[in-house]
N, C-alpha and C positions, 0 to 999 in steps of 0.2 A: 504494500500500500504506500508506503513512504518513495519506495524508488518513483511509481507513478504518479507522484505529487511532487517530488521534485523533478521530475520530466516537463510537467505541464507549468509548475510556477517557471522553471527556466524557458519556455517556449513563449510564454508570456510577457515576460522581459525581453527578450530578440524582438515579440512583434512591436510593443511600446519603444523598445528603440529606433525599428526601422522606422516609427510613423514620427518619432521624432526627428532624427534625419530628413526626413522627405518635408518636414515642416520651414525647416532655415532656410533662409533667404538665398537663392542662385538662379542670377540673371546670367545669359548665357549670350553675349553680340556677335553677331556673326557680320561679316563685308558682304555684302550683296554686289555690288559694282562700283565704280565713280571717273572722272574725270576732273580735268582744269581746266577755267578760261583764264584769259589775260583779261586787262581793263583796253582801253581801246586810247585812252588819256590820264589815265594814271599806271604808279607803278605796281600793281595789284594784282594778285597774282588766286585766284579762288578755288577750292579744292571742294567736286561738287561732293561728296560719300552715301551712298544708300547705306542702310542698315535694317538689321533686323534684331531685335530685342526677346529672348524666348524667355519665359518664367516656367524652370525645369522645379517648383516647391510647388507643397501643397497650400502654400500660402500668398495673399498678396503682395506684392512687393512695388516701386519706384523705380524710376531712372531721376534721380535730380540736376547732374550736368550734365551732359558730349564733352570732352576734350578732345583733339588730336594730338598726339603726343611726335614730337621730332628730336630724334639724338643724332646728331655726325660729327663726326670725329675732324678735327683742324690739322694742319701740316704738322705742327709742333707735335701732336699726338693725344691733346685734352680735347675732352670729349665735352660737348654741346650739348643743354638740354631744355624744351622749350614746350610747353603745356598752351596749344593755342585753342580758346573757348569756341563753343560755334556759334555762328554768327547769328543775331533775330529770324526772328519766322517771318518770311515773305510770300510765300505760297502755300497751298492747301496741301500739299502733300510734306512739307515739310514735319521732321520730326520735333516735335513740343514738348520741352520741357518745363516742371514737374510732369512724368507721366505715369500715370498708376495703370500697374501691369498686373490683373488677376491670377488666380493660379491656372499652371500649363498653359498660357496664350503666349501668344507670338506677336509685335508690331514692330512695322514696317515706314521707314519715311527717310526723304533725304534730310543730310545735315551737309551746310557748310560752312567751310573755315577764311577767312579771307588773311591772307601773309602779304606784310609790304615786301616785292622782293628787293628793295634795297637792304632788308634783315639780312 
């Protein structure tokens, strides 16, 4: 009797932890495509990025910023690093920030970066 009680409280414990697991927060970005334009009269150089956002919890979750992140590396051999925010919402399909991502859904929208390339 005892073996089969401690079979089932340990079986019990595994399933309360998997559902806790499966409860923490992981958003999951993936690249869908993008390009650049240049400005036409400025030195502006704009990086267009699609994305896609999956919520792998069983729980709610946010995106609160986009950053594009850029490291390279200089002659001398110190390395560069530069956290550029994305730019306002100008079209409907652009992605919006705060965005509240239910659980296992997936959203989709462009984000852009705009860099002076005199940087």
């Amino acid at each position: 009797m005892s073996a089969a009680s401690l079979f089932f409280s340990w079986k019990r414990h595994a399933l309360a932890h998997d559902q806790e697991r499966r409860r923490r927060p992981a958003l999951v970005p993936d690249y869908l495509e993008g390009y650049y334009s240049t400005g036409e009269t400025t030195s502006e150089r704009t990086y267009h990025i699609r994305i896609a956002v999956r919520n792998t919890s069983d729980s709610a979750n946010a995106v609160a910023r986009i950053e594009l992140g850029i490291s390279y590396r200089l002659i001398d051999g110190t390395t560069v690093a530069a956290r550029i925010p994305a730019a306002e919402i100008q079209r409907e399909n652009d992605f919006s920030v705060p965005r509240l991502i239910e659980a296992h859904e997936t959203v989709a929208g462009w984000c852009r970066f705009v860099i002076d390339t005199r940087f």
